[in-house]
N, C-alpha and C positions, 0 to 999 in steps of 0.2 A: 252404409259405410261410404265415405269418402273417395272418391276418383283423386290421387295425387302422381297421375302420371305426369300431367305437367311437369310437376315441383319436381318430379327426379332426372326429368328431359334437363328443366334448366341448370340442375346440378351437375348432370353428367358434361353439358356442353360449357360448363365454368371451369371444368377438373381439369378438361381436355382442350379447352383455352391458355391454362397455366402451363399445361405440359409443352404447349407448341402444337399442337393437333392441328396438324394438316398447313401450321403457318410456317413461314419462314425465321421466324422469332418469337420466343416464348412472351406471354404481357408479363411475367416477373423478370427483369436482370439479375445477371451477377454483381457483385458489391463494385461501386462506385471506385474507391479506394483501387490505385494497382499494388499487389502487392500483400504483404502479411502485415497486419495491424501493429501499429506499434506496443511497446510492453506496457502494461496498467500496473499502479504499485496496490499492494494490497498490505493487510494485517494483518496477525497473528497473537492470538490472546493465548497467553498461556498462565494458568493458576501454581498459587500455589501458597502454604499457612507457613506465617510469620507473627510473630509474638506481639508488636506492635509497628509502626509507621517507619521507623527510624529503621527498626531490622530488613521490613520489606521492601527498603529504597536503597540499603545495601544489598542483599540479595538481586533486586532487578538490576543490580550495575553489574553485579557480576554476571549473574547469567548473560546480560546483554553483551557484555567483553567479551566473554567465552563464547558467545555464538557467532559474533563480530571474526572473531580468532579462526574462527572454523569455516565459516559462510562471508568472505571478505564482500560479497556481492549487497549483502545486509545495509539497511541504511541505519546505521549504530544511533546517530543524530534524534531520528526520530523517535527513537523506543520513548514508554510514557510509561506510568508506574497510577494505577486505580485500583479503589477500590474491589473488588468483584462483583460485586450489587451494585454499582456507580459509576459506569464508565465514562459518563459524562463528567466524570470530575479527577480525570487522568489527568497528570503533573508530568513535565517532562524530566528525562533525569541524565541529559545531556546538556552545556550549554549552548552550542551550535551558534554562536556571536561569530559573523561575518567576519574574515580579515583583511587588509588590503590586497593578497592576492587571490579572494575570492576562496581562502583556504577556511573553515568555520574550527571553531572551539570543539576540542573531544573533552575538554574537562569536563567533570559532573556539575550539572546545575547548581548556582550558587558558591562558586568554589572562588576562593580570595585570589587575590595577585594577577599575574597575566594570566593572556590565554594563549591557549597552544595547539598549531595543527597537528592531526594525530600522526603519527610516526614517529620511528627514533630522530630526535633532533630536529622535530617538528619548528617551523614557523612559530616565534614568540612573538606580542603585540599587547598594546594596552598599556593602562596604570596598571604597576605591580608594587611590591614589598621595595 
């Protein structure tokens, strides 16, 4: 059989290095960063059967309002409307066109006339009707 006192001598004095063992400072720091990281945005897939392309891109508008309505924190702008087997072929279904006061389009993707920042009496801009 094997002698691996070594190998557990040098492990114990790696464990007890990281801990600060016996130093004034551990060899691992605290995070560089002061303070709480800033917030990361993330995704949310949520399913669900529709009869064909046209019903599931009304439905994704709606849901997406309604949760917009509920959750103002929501980025409405971003929501995208895919397949379920394809989600690399997600279509947004917001226009989100820049305006001059940095205000974007809530109308739905594709939608004729001006565009307009979301709220009552939102910011109008653009070629319209």
């Amino acid at each position: 059989m094997r002698d691996d006192r070594a190998a557990r001598r040098r492990h114990r004095d790696a464990v007890a290095g990281l801990r600060g063992g016996g130093r004034e400072e551990p060899l691992i720091g605290g995070p560089r960063r002061p303070g709480a990281r800033p917030p990361r945005f993330f995704t949310v897939h949520l399913g669900f059967a529709a009869a064909d392309p046209a019903v599931a891109r009304e439905l994704a508008v709606a849901y997406a309002e309604a949760l917009d309505l509920l959750r103002p924190e929501l980025a409405l702008g971003a929501a995208a409307l895919s397949p379920a087997d394809a989600w690399h072929r997600a279509e947004r279904l917001f226009c989100g066109a820049l305006g001059p006061d940095g205000e974007r389009c809530a109308d739905v993707a594709g939608h004729p006339g001006f565009h307009h920042a979301p709220g009552p009496g939102g910011l109008g801009w653009g070629d319209g009707d």
